[in-house]
C-alpha positions in Angstrom: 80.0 140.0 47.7 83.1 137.9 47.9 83.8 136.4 51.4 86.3 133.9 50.6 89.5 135.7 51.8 87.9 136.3 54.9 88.5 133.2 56.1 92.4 133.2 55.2 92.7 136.4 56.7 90.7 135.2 60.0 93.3 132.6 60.2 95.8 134.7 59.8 95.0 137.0 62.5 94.1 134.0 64.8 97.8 132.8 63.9 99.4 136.4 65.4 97.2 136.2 68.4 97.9 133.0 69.0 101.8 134.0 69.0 101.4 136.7 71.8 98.8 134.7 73.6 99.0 131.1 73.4 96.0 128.6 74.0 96.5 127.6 77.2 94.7 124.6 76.8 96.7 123.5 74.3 99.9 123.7 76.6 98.3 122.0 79.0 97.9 119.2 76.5 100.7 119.1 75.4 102.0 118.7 79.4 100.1 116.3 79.7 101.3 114.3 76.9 104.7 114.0 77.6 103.7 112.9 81.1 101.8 110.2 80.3 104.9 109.4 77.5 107.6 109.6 80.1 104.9 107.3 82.7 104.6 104.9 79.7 108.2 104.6 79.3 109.2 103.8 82.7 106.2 101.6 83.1 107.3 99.5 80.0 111.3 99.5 81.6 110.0 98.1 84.8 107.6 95.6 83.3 110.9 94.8 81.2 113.3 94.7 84.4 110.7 92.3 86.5 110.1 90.1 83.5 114.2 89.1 83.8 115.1 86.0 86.3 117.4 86.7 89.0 118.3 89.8 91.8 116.8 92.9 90.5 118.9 96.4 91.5 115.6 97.3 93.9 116.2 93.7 95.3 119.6 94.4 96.6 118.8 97.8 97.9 116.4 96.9 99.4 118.0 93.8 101.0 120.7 96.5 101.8 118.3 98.5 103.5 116.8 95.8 106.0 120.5 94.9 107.1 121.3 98.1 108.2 117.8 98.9 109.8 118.2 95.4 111.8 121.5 96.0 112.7 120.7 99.7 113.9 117.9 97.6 115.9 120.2 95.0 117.2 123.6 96.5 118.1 122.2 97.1 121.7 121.2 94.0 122.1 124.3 92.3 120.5 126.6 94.8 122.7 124.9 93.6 125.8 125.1 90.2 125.0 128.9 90.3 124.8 129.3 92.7 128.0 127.4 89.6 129.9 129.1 87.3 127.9 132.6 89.0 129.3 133.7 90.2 126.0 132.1 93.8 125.9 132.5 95.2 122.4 131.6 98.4 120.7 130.1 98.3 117.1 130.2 101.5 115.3 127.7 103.4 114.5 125.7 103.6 111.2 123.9 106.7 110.3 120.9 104.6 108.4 118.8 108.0 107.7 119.0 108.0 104.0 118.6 103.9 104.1 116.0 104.3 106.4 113.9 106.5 103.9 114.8 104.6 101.1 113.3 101.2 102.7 110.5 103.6 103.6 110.0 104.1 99.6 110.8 100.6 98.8 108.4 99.0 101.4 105.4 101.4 100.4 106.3 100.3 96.7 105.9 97.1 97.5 103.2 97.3 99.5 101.3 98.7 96.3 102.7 96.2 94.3 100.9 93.3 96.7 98.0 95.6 96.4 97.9 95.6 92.1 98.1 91.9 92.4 95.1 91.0 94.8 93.2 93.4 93.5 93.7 91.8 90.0 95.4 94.5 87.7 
């Protein structure tokens, strides 16, 4: 009895089921993969981007940020201070709710940051 085109045509068949219902292991794999690429690559740039001297772009945001959460803070107190002064003033307004959120993000980055490094990683 010849059984060596069985397995060829068990492949085969495996091959057509596999086209109308895929592994889904496999995509899951596959996911995963490019994931952990795309993590790998932006781990790498911003090993790069803190390896270079100087005022990094999250620097200055985040430099940004703190000015115009301490002047949201401090326009009151600035205001009254001129008004008993005798040179009342107005500031304008600054709507800091995207700023805010962003030194929200930027302070709970850092924060993890300080964590990596104590804890030694």
């Amino acid at each position: 009895m010849d059984l060596t085109g069985i397995g060829t045509a068990a492949d085969a068949v495996k091959s057509v089921i596999g086209m109308f219902f895929p592994d889904k292991t496999e995509e899951e794999k596959a996911k995963l993969a490019a994931t952990l690429q795309l993590i790998t690559a932006q781990t790498d740039i911003n090993k790069a981007q803190a390896s270079q001297p100087g005022i990094h772009f999250r620097d200055g945001a985040g430099w940004t940020c703190v000015g115009g959460f301490a002047l949201m803070l401090l326009r009151p107190v600035i205001e009254w201070g001129f008004t008993i002064a005798g040179h009342p003033i107005t500031l304008p307004t600054i709507d800091t709710s995207q700023s805010n959120d962003m030194l929200i993000g930027l302070l709970g980055l850092g924060s993890m940051h300080v964590y990596q490094q104590v804890k030694g990683n």
